[in-house]
C-alpha positions, 0 to 999 in steps of 0.5 A: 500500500502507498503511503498517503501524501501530507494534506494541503497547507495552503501558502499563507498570502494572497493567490496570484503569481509567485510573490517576488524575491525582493524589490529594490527601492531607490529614488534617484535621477534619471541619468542614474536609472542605468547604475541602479538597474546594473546593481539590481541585475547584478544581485538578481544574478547572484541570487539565481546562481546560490538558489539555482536556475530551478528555482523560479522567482526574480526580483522587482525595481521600478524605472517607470515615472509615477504619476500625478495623483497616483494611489499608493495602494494602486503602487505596492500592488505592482512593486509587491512591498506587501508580500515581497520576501526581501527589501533593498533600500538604496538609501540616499538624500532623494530617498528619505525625502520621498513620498513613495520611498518612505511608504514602501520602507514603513510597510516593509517593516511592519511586516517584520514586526509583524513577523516578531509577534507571530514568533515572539521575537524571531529576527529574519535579516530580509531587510538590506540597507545600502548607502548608495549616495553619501549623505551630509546629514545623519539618517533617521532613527528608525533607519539604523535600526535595520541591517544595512552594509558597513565597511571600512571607513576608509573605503569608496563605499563609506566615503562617496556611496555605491553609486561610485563603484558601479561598473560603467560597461557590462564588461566590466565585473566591478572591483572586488568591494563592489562584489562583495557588497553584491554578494553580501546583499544575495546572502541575505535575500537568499536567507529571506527565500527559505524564510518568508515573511508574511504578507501585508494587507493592502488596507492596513497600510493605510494607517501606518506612519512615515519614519521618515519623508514629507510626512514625518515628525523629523524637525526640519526647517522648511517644508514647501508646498506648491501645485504641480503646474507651479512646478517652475516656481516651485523648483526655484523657490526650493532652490532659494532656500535649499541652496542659497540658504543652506536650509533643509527644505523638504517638499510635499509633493502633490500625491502625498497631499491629495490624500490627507492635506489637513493632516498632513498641513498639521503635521508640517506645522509641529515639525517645521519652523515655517512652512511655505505655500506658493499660492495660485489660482491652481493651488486654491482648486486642486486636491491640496492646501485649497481653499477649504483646507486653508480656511479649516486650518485657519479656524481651527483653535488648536492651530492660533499658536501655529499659524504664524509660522504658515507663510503664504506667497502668492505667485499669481494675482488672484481675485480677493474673494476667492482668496482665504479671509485670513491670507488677506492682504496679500500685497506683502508677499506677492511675487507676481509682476516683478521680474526682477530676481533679487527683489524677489529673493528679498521678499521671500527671504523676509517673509520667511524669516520674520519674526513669529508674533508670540501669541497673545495671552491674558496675564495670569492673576496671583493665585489666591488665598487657600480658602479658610486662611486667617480672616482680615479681622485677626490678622488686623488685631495681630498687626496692633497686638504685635506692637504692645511693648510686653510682646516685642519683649521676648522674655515677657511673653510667657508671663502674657500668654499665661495670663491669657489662661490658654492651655500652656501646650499651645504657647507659640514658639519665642523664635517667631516674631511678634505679629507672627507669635501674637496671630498663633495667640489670637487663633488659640484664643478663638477656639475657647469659650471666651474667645478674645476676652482673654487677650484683653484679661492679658493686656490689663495685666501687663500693659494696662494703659498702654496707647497700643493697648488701648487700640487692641482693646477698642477692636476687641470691643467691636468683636464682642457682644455687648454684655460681653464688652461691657465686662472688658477692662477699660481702654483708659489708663 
């Protein structure tokens, strides 16, 4: 009898074509395409030389130019981001500013801690950073989180990135650190075959956030923003401020603000010194910071504190009454009609260095008394007792407060001064039966006729009920 086979498991993952090896993410020019497809190629080919012609599968880069308003669902479809087994990342200043690579990167590694919760822990290395154009600034976080190929410090690679060990013809193998790096990278995505990660439904990365890219919470000095038919504009503004001024600027390119322009206007607001629109009559219509989004912004309370630092320029004459309320005037920071170029550097440059107004706040009155603290009457009768002369005696003031026929275990200590010391008296004095008749018993005694006693009395007195007071020793000597 044959043995049965083992029952079918169904591969965990969507149906269709058999998931990809790995994808390469890049964002670079055009004129580079030629030196990203080589590495790709060379790393495919290595792949298919330690797995073996056998074993179907290839790896996926995108060269074709990504369209205006295109979704991002309809993009991780096609490169697989969301069921391919392993990740490049050719990292690079283009590559954590972009839209597109920011999202592909985030919903790559959601995978892997997705992955880390199924197995409690498990680390697969499917995730492969390389340094392909040395960057001036540190890269994000999150980043060096991941695997990426380290060299020598000293090497072409840590100096200048790969993009400079690239071979230039297909007769040329490249030197030996450049195929070493390929080799290394091969390695990994061969560890990625035998151990795929499970895959990521398209509606979840809807809700993931960017680690890096214009819609992250990195700091950043300037974010600008301006429609896709203002590109002119738009390149030269970012030149400006990029260049000449040596500022970080990242730009919200149109795809990314279609989708969430409120959000994604607020966002810039937390994380940048300014934030910079190039108005026109475009930009006030099409998906973006229109004119609805604008004025949702505008009126939105929790945004009073920020707002200054939202520097509209209008690029266009346009009518006032399609123009948000609250961008009006606009004459100061209008750019259209002058074709003279440092003029209109100089207006930029002011208006986005302007001082921001600090918002306006009504002064913050003293905090007030605890409530139950010492009525205005004893602390009147503390000012005027303080002054009778057998209190400002630190030695006399065991003989007054006997007199005043107090419980001895509440005498106030000889250390506090005499108002001080005479407020504890008047406070003990109160929560007996005859109350300040006592203090009036203990200044007969000691300072009878005394000018301040005689003021101490006369308040008493109006304390006092009136069979009470007439009991009360006499103010005259």
């Amino acid at each position: 009898m044959n043995a049965q086979p083992p029952p079918f498991q169904a591969v965990v993952g969507p149906p269709g074509p058999l998931p990809h090896r790995f994808f390469t993410g890049y964002s670079d020019s055009d004129a580079n395409f030629d030196r990203i497809r080589r590495f790709h190629e060379d790393v495919e080919n290595e792949v298919r030389l330690i797995l073996g012609e056998g074993v179907p599968g290839k790896g996926f880069v995108d060269f074709r130019d990504i369209g205006v308003g295109e979704r991002w669902e309809d993009r991780i479809v096609r490169n697989g981001v969301c069921t391919a087994r392993a990740m490049v990342a050719l990292y690079s200043p283009s590559y954590f500013q972009s839209h597109w690579c920011a999202h592909e990167w985030t919903a790559f590694t959601a995978r892997l801690r997705q992955y880390q919760q199924i197995t409690d822990g498990g680390e697969i290395p499917c995730l492969i950073g390389v340094s392909w154009q040395k960057t001036r600034t540190d890269w994000p976080d999150e980043i060096t989180e991941y695997q990426y190929v380290r060299r020598d410090p000293g090497s072409v690679y840590e100096r200048r990135g790969l993009i400079n060990l690239v071979p230039r013809t297909k007769e040329d193998l490249g030197t030996k650190e450049y195929r070493e790096i390929v080799q290394e990278v091969a390695d990994v995505i061969v560890e990625a075959h035998y151990n795929p990660l499970p895959p990521l439904r398209r509606a979840d990365t809807a809700q993931l956030g960017s680690a890096f890219g214009p819609e992250s919470s990195l700091p950043i000095d300037i974010v600008l923003a301006y429609s896709p038919r203002n590109l002119g504009w738009g390149e030269w503004t970012h030149d400006l401020l990029a260049v000449t001024e040596r500022r970080d600027v990242a730009v919200l390119p149109p795809e990314c603000l279609s989708r969430a322009p409120a959000r994604i206007l607020r966002n810039s607001l937390a994380r940048a010194h300014r934030v910079v629109l190039l108005v026109s009559r475009h930009s006030l219509t099409e998906p973006g910071p229109n004119r609805d989004v604008l004025e949702e912004l505008y009126d939105d309370p929790e945004l009073v504190d920020d707002l200054p630092r939202l520097i509209p320029l209008f690029i266009e004459d346009i009518a006032e009454e399609i123009v948000p309320s609250k961008l009006l005037p606009k004459d100061d920071r209008a750019l259209y009609g002058i074709f003279d170029q440092d003029a209109l550097r100089e207006i930029i440059l002011a208006a986005v260095h302007a001082p921001v107004p600090t918002p306006a706040t009504a002064p913050k009155p003293d905090p007030g008394f605890p409530s139950g603290a010492t009525e205005s009457f004893d602390s009147d009768l503390a000012d005027k007792l303080s002054l009778v002369s057998s209190l400002q005696d630190p030695g006399l003031r065991p003989l007054w407060f006997q007199a005043t026929g107090l419980d001895p275990a509440q005498e106030p200590g000889p250390r506090l001064s005499p108002r001080t010391w005479a407020l504890k008296v008047i406070l003990a004095a109160k929560k007996t039966d005859s109350g300040y008749e006592r203090l009036a018993v203990a200044l007969e005694k000691l300072d009878k006729g005394a000018p301040e006693a005689s003021e101490v009395l006369a308040l008493i007195r109006t304390r006092t009920p009136a069979a009470t007071a007439a009991s009360l020793p006499s103010a005259e000597p």
